[in-house]
N, C-alpha and C positions, 0 to 999 in steps of 0.2 A: 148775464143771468141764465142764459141758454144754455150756455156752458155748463155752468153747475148746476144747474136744476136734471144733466145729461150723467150726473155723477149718480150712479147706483147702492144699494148698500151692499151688493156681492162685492163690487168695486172697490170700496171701502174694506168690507171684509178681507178681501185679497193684499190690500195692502199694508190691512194690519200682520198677516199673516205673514208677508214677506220680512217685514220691519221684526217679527220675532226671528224668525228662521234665521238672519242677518246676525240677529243677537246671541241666537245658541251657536252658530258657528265662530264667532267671533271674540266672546266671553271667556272661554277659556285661554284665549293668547290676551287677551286684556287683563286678566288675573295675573297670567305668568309676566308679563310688563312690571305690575303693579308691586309683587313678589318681590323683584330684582331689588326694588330701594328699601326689603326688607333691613336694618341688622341686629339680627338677633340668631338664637341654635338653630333652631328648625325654621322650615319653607310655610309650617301652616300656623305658626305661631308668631305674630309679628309684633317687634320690637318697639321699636322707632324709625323714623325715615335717615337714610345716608346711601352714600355712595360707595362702602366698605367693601362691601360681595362683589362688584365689577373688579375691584383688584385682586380678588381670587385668580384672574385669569393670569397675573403676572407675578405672583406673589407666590403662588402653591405649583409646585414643580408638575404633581398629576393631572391636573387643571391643564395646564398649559400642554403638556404630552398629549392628554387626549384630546383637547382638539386640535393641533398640528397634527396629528392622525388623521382621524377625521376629515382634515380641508384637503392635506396631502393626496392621501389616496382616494377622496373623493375628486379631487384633477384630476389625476392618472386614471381611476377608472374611467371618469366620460371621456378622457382623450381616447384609451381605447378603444370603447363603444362606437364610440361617433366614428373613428377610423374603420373600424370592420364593419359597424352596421350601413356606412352613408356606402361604401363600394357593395354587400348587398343589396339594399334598398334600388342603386342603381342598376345595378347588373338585372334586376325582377324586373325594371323599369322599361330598362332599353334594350333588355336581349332575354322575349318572355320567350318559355318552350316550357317541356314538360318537366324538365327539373326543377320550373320554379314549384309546380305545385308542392313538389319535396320538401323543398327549402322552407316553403309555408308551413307548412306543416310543421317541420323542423322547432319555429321560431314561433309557431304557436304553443307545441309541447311545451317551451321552454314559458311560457307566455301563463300559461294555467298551471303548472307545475307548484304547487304545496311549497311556499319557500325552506319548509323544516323540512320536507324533502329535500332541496338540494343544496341545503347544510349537510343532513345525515350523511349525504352523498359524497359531498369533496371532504367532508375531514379525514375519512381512510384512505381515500383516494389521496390526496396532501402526503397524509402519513408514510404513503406505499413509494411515492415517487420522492421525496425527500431524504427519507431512511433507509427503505429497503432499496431502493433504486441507487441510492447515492445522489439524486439531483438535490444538492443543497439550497438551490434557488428555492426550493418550497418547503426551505423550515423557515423562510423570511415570512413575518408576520405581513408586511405590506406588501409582496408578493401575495401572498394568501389574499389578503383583500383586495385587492384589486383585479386578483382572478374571480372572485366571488363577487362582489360588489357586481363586474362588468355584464355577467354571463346574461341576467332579465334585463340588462339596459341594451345590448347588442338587438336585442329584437325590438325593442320600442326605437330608436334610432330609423332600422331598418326599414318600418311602420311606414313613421313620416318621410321617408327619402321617396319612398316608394308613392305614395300618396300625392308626394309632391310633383313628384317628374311624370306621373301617369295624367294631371290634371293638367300638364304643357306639351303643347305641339313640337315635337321633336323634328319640325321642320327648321328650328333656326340649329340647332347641331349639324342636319344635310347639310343647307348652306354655306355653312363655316368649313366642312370639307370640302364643297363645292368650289372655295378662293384658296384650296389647295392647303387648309391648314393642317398639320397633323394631328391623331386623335388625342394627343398629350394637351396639344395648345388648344384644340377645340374641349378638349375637359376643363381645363386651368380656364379661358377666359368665355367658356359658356356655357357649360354643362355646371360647375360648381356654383356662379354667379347665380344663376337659376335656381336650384337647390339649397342655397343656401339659407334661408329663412329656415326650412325642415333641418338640415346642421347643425345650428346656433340653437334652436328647441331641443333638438335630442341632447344636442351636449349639457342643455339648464337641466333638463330633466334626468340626463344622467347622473350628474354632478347630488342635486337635490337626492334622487333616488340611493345614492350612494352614503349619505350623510345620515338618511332615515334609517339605513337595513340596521334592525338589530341581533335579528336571528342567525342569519350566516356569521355575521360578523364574531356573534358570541362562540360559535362553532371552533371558527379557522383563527380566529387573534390567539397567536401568543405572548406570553412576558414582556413585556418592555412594547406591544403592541396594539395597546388597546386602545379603542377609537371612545370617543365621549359620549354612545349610546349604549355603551357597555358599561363603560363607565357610572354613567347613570342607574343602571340596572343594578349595579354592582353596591350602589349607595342608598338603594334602598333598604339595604337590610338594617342599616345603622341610623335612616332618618335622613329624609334627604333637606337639606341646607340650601339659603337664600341663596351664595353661592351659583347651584344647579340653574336656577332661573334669572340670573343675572349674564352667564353666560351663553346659554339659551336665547335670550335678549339681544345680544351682541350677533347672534349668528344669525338671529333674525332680519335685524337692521343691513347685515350684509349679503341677504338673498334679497332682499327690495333694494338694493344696490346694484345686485348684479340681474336684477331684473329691469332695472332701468336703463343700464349700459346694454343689454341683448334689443330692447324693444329700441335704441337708439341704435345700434346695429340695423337691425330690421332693417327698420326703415330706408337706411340706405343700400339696404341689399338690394329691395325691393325697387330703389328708383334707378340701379346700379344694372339689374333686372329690365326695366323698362328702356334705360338707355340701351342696349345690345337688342332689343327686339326695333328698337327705332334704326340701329345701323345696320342690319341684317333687312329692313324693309325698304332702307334707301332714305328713310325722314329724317 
């Protein structure tokens, strides 16, 4: 009775509040669920319930292109990200001096930079070193994206490596040189194991960030390279169809997939983490 008689109506108030806040956040991806078993012409006008529109993704040759776009060059860019930003992140970490403030800097510019800025920015740039340069590597569309896509993901990578290795004692790295290891194998079996957690993020967060951009993307895609948020953009003007949110759905279902295999990652990074500070201590 103490208990509840200790329940308040701010109490109450707060937690009607969050139970809404919950719902506005979350209502519009509950809609677009509900959307997908439209089948009928259009996304706001519903038919009847089926399972017709998920075969859009097998069935209609642009569907299917644009998001193999899309997955494609959203791997390859967090693969590059995460490899340029986790050796910045660490080089800030383990070997500060005055160039880091630079590099801050650097990765902040990029960090607040207007993304229709630095669309404006590489499509002539693209153009100059493709055509007038002769590097044909940058009339490749998935080139193009994944130089773009990577550029604001390089700095958020670099964020968390940084963050990460600045919050651990760099005394179990001494040690590991201390029984004579090299800085190769003292990186591979202590410096990364450590790090890793901050790795596995930037790379979700690369990936995910990669899949969202629409603006760069609409800039630098060409012909035959369009990614499925272009895609999107591009079918509005005719009405966009159950289709849209059907496969949308699908891409959903496989980011809480692959959020579920990283946080099962974790995990064992972290105990993988904890074992190398127990053999570096002697326990």
């Amino acid at each position: 009775m103490s208990r509840r008689s200790n329940v308040t109506l701010s109490d109450r108030a707060f937690s009607v509040w969050g139970v809404l806040v919950l719902v506005f956040l979350f209502l519009p991806i509950a809609v677009v669920i509900v959307s997908s078993f439209n089948v009928g012409r259009l996304l706001v006008s519903w038919d009847h319930f089926g399972f017709e529109s998920f075969l859009a993704l097998f069935t209609k040759a642009a569907v299917r292109d644009a998001v193999w776009v899309s997955v494609s060059t959203g791997f390859v860019a967090a693969l590059v990200a995460t490899l340029l930003g986790a050796l910045a992140g660490l080089a800030m970490a383990r070997h500060p001096g005055k160039w880091q403030l630079w590099l801050l800097g650097l990765l902040l510019l990029v960090s607040v930079t207007p993304e229709i800025v630095d669309a404006v920015a590489l499509l002539p740039w693209m153009v100059v070193l493709g055509q007038d340069a002769g590097l044909l590597l940058f009339n490749d569309g998935i080139v193009r994206l994944v130089i773009g896509h990577s550029l604001f993901s390089v700095a958020v990578v670099a964020y968390l490596v940084r963050a990460r290795l600045v919050g651990l004692d760099a005394k179990l790295e001494e040690a590991s040189a201390d029984l004579y290891a090299t800085p190769v194998t003292t990186l591979r079996r202590v410096t990364l194991p450590l790090a890793m957690p901050a790795v596995l993020a930037g790379f979700l967060l690369s990936f995910t960030l990669s899949l969202d951009n629409t603006v760069i993307a609409a800039f630098v895609s060409v012909s035959g390279s369009t990614p499925w948020p272009v895609y999107v953009l591009s079918a509005l003007r005719s009405g966009l169809r159950p289709e849209i949110a059907a496969v949308s759905t699908i891409m959903l279902v496989l980011t809480l997939v692959a959020l579920a295999l990283v946080a099962l990652v974790l995990k064992r990074a972290g105990d993988s983490a904890a074992d190398i500070a127990r053999t570096m201590s002697g326990g």
